[in-house]
C-alpha positions in Angstrom: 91.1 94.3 51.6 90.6 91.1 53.9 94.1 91.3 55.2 93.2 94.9 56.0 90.1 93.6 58.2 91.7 90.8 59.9 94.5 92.8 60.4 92.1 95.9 62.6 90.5 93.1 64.1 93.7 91.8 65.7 94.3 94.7 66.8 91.2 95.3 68.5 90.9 92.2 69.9 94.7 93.4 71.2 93.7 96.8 72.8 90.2 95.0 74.3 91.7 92.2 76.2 95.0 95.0 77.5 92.4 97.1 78.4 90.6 94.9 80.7 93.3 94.0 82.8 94.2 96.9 85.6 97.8 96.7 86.8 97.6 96.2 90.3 98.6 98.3 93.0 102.1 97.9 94.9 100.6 96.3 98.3 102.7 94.0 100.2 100.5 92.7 103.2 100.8 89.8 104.0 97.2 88.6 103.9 97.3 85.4 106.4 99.1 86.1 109.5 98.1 84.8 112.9 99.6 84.5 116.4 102.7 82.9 116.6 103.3 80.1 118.7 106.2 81.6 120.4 105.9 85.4 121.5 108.9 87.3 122.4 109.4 88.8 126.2 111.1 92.0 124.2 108.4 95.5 123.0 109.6 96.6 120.0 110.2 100.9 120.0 111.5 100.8 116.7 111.3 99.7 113.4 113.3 101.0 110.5 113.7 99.8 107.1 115.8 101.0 103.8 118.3 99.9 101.1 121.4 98.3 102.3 124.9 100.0 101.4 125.8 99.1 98.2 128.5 96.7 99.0 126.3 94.8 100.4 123.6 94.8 97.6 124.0 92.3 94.7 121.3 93.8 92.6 118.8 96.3 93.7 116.2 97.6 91.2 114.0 99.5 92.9 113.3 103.2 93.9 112.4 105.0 97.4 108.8 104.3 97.2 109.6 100.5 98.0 111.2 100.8 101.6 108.2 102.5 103.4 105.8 100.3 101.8 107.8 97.5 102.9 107.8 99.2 106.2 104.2 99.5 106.7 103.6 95.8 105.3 105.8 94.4 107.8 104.6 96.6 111.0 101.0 95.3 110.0 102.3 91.2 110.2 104.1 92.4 113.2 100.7 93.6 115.1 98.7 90.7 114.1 101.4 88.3 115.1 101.5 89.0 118.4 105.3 88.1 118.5 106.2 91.2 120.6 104.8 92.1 123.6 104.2 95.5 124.9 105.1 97.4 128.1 108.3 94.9 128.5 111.7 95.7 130.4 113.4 94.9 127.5 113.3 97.2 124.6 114.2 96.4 120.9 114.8 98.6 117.8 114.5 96.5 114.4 116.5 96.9 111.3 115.9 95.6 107.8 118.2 96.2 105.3 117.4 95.1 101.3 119.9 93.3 99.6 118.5 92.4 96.5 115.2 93.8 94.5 115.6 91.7 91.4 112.3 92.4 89.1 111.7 90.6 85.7 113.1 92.4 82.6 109.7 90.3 80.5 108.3 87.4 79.8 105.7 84.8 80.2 106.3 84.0 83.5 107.2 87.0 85.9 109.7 85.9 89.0 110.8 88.9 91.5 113.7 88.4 94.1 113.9 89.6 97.0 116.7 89.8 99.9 117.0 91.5 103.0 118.7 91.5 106.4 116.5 91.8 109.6 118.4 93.0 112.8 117.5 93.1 116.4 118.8 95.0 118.7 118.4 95.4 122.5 118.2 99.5 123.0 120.0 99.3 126.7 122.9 97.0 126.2 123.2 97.6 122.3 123.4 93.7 121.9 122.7 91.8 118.5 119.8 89.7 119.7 118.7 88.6 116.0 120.5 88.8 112.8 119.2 86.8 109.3 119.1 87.3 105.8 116.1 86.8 104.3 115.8 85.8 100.4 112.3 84.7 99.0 110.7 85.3 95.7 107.4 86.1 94.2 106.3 83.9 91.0 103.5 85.0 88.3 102.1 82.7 85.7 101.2 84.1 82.3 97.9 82.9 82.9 97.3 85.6 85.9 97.0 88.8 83.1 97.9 89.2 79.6 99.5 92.5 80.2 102.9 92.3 81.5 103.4 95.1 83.9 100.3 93.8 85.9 102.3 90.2 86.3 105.4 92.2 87.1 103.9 94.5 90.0 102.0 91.3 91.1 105.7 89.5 91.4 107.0 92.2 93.5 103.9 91.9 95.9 104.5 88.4 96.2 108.1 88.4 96.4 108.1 91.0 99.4 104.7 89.0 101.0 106.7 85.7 101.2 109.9 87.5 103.0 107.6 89.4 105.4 106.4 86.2 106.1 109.5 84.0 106.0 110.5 86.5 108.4 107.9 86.2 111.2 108.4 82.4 110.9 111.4 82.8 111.1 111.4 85.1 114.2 108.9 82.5 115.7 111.3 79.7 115.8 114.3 81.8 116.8 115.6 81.7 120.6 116.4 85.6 121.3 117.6 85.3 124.5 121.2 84.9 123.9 123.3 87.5 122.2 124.5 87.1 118.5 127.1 89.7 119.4 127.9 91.4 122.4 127.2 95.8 122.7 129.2 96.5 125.0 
Protein backbone atom coordinates (compact mmCIF):
# COMPACT_ATOMS: atom_id res chain seq x y z
CA UNK A 1 0.00 0.00 0.00
CA UNK A 2 3.01 2.55 0.62
CA UNK A 3 4.40 1.91 -2.85
CA UNK A 4 0.80 2.65 -4.01
CA UNK A 5 1.11 6.26 -2.24
CA UNK A 6 4.40 7.19 -3.17
CA UNK A 7 3.80 5.98 -6.39
CA UNK A 8 0.28 8.75 -6.86
CA UNK A 9 2.44 11.16 -5.24
CA UNK A 10 5.05 11.03 -7.98
CA UNK A 11 2.74 11.34 -10.16
CA UNK A 12 1.20 14.34 -8.89
CA UNK A 13 4.13 15.99 -8.15
CA UNK A 14 4.66 15.10 -12.16
CA UNK A 15 1.42 16.62 -13.56
CA UNK A 16 1.85 19.81 -10.89
CA UNK A 17 5.21 21.02 -11.91
CA UNK A 18 4.10 20.12 -16.18
CA UNK A 19 1.26 22.05 -15.50
CA UNK A 20 2.90 25.12 -14.35
CA UNK A 21 5.00 25.60 -17.15
CA UNK A 22 3.10 27.30 -20.43
CA UNK A 23 4.87 26.55 -23.71
CA UNK A 24 5.68 29.68 -25.11
CA UNK A 25 4.47 31.24 -28.07
CA UNK A 26 6.51 31.17 -31.50
CA UNK A 27 7.79 35.00 -31.36
CA UNK A 28 10.88 35.83 -33.04
CA UNK A 29 11.61 39.63 -32.36
CA UNK A 30 14.46 40.46 -31.88
CA UNK A 31 14.11 42.27 -28.56
CA UNK A 32 17.38 44.67 -28.56
CA UNK A 33 17.88 46.35 -31.78
CA UNK A 34 19.05 49.97 -32.18
CA UNK A 35 20.34 52.27 -34.97
CA UNK A 36 23.08 50.95 -36.81
CA UNK A 37 26.10 52.75 -37.22
CA UNK A 38 26.10 52.57 -40.87
CA UNK A 39 22.65 53.32 -42.68
CA UNK A 40 22.27 52.39 -46.25
CA UNK A 41 21.57 55.24 -49.08
CA UNK A 42 19.08 52.32 -50.67
CA UNK A 43 14.69 52.33 -49.47
CA UNK A 44 13.77 49.00 -49.27
CA UNK A 45 10.15 48.29 -51.51
CA UNK A 46 10.24 44.78 -50.78
CA UNK A 47 10.80 42.14 -48.53
CA UNK A 48 10.04 38.59 -49.17
CA UNK A 49 10.91 35.53 -47.23
CA UNK A 50 10.22 31.51 -47.68
CA UNK A 51 11.82 28.07 -47.78
CA UNK A 52 14.67 27.71 -50.25
CA UNK A 53 14.38 25.04 -53.08
CA UNK A 54 15.22 21.86 -51.83
CA UNK A 55 18.52 21.47 -53.38
CA UNK A 56 19.54 23.93 -51.53
CA UNK A 57 18.18 22.93 -48.14
CA UNK A 58 20.20 20.51 -45.95
CA UNK A 59 17.55 19.96 -43.43
CA UNK A 60 14.38 21.84 -43.03
CA UNK A 61 11.91 20.86 -40.33
CA UNK A 62 9.47 23.31 -40.26
CA UNK A 63 5.93 24.06 -41.73
CA UNK A 64 4.47 27.40 -43.53
CA UNK A 65 3.65 29.12 -40.40
CA UNK A 66 7.49 29.78 -39.86
CA UNK A 67 8.28 31.96 -43.03
CA UNK A 68 5.74 34.89 -42.27
CA UNK A 69 6.60 35.00 -38.74
CA UNK A 70 10.14 35.21 -39.71
CA UNK A 71 9.00 37.86 -42.03
CA UNK A 72 7.39 40.01 -39.67
CA UNK A 73 10.26 39.55 -37.00
CA UNK A 74 12.73 40.74 -39.39
CA UNK A 75 10.67 43.79 -40.95
CA UNK A 76 10.27 44.87 -37.20
CA UNK A 77 14.59 44.87 -36.67
CA UNK A 78 14.58 46.39 -40.01
CA UNK A 79 12.34 49.62 -38.78
CA UNK A 80 14.14 50.10 -35.62
CA UNK A 81 17.48 49.80 -37.26
CA UNK A 82 17.32 52.50 -39.25
CA UNK A 83 19.60 50.76 -41.81
CA UNK A 84 17.41 51.75 -44.85
CA UNK A 85 16.39 54.98 -45.66
CA UNK A 86 13.25 56.03 -47.14
CA UNK A 87 12.27 58.16 -50.20
CA UNK A 88 15.92 57.13 -51.86
CA UNK A 89 16.72 56.89 -55.77
CA UNK A 90 17.77 53.65 -55.24
CA UNK A 91 15.31 51.00 -54.71
CA UNK A 92 15.84 47.45 -53.19
CA UNK A 93 13.72 44.36 -52.98
CA UNK A 94 15.10 41.74 -50.19
CA UNK A 95 15.10 38.05 -50.38
CA UNK A 96 15.65 35.47 -47.63
CA UNK A 97 15.66 32.10 -48.40
CA UNK A 98 15.90 29.18 -45.26
CA UNK A 99 18.29 26.63 -45.65
CA UNK A 100 18.21 24.79 -42.64
CA UNK A 101 15.38 24.65 -39.70
CA UNK A 102 16.97 21.98 -37.59
CA UNK A 103 14.79 21.62 -34.28
CA UNK A 104 15.73 19.19 -31.30
CA UNK A 105 14.31 15.63 -31.57
CA UNK A 106 14.64 15.76 -27.05
CA UNK A 107 16.64 16.16 -24.50
CA UNK A 108 17.96 18.06 -21.60
CA UNK A 109 19.36 20.65 -23.42
CA UNK A 110 17.25 21.97 -26.50
CA UNK A 111 19.65 23.48 -29.54
CA UNK A 112 17.65 24.79 -32.83
CA UNK A 113 19.63 25.59 -36.19
CA UNK A 114 18.96 27.86 -38.33
CA UNK A 115 20.29 28.91 -41.95
CA UNK A 116 19.18 31.25 -44.38
CA UNK A 117 20.32 33.22 -47.42
CA UNK A 118 19.63 37.11 -47.48
CA UNK A 119 19.66 38.72 -50.97
CA UNK A 120 19.59 42.32 -52.16
CA UNK A 121 18.73 43.40 -55.09
CA UNK A 122 18.70 46.84 -56.82
CA UNK A 123 14.91 46.92 -58.55
CA UNK A 124 16.30 49.19 -61.66
CA UNK A 125 19.45 47.51 -62.75
CA UNK A 126 18.58 43.99 -61.30
CA UNK A 127 22.14 43.98 -59.65
CA UNK A 128 23.17 41.59 -56.70
CA UNK A 129 24.04 44.30 -54.21
CA UNK A 130 24.17 41.80 -51.02
CA UNK A 131 24.28 38.14 -50.89
CA UNK A 132 25.21 36.00 -47.40
CA UNK A 133 24.27 32.95 -45.74
CA UNK A 134 23.36 33.28 -42.50
CA UNK A 135 23.61 30.22 -39.86
CA UNK A 136 23.04 30.86 -36.05
CA UNK A 137 21.42 28.82 -33.46
CA UNK A 138 19.24 29.09 -30.42
CA UNK A 139 20.35 27.16 -27.14
CA UNK A 140 17.89 26.12 -24.07
CA UNK A 141 19.14 24.82 -20.85
CA UNK A 142 17.13 22.24 -18.96
CA UNK A 143 16.99 24.50 -16.24
CA UNK A 144 14.63 27.16 -18.35
CA UNK A 145 11.30 24.56 -18.02
CA UNK A 146 10.76 21.06 -17.10
CA UNK A 147 8.55 20.49 -19.95
CA UNK A 148 10.20 19.90 -23.17
CA UNK A 149 8.19 21.37 -25.82
CA UNK A 150 8.33 24.78 -23.96
CA UNK A 151 12.49 24.53 -24.24
CA UNK A 152 11.98 23.45 -27.82
CA UNK A 153 9.65 26.37 -29.06
CA UNK A 154 11.98 28.66 -26.90
CA UNK A 155 15.16 27.22 -29.15
CA UNK A 156 13.41 28.13 -32.28
CA UNK A 157 12.78 31.73 -30.96
CA UNK A 158 16.27 32.00 -30.16
CA UNK A 159 17.69 30.32 -33.06
CA UNK A 160 15.70 32.72 -35.60
CA UNK A 161 16.39 35.99 -32.99
CA UNK A 162 20.21 35.42 -33.28
CA UNK A 163 20.02 35.20 -37.35
CA UNK A 164 17.70 38.21 -37.58
CA UNK A 165 20.25 39.79 -35.64
CA UNK A 166 23.39 38.34 -37.11
CA UNK A 167 21.88 39.63 -40.12
CA UNK A 168 21.51 43.35 -39.41
CA UNK A 169 25.05 43.26 -38.09
CA UNK A 170 25.98 41.91 -40.70
CA UNK A 171 24.26 44.30 -43.13
CA UNK A 172 25.81 47.12 -40.88
CA UNK A 173 29.30 46.28 -41.68
CA UNK A 174 28.69 45.41 -45.40
CA UNK A 175 29.76 48.05 -48.23
CA UNK A 176 26.65 47.78 -50.71
CA UNK A 177 27.77 49.93 -53.11
CA UNK A 178 29.52 47.70 -55.44
CA UNK A 179 27.74 44.92 -57.27
CA UNK A 180 28.12 41.19 -56.16
CA UNK A 181 26.89 40.29 -59.66
CA UNK A 182 26.08 42.34 -62.45
CA UNK A 183 21.84 42.51 -63.84
CA UNK A 184 22.27 43.38 -66.75
Amino acid sequence: MQWKSLAFISILSVFIVTGCTSVPPVDFTVQDVGMVDNRKDVELKSLTVGFAPQSQQSKVEANATIPPLWKESLQDALNRSLVFRDDMEKKVNLSVRITEFDVPAGGASMTTRVSAIYEMVDRNTGDLIFTQQISSEGVVPFDYAFLGMARAVESWNRAVRNNIADFINTLDSSDISKPVFKGE
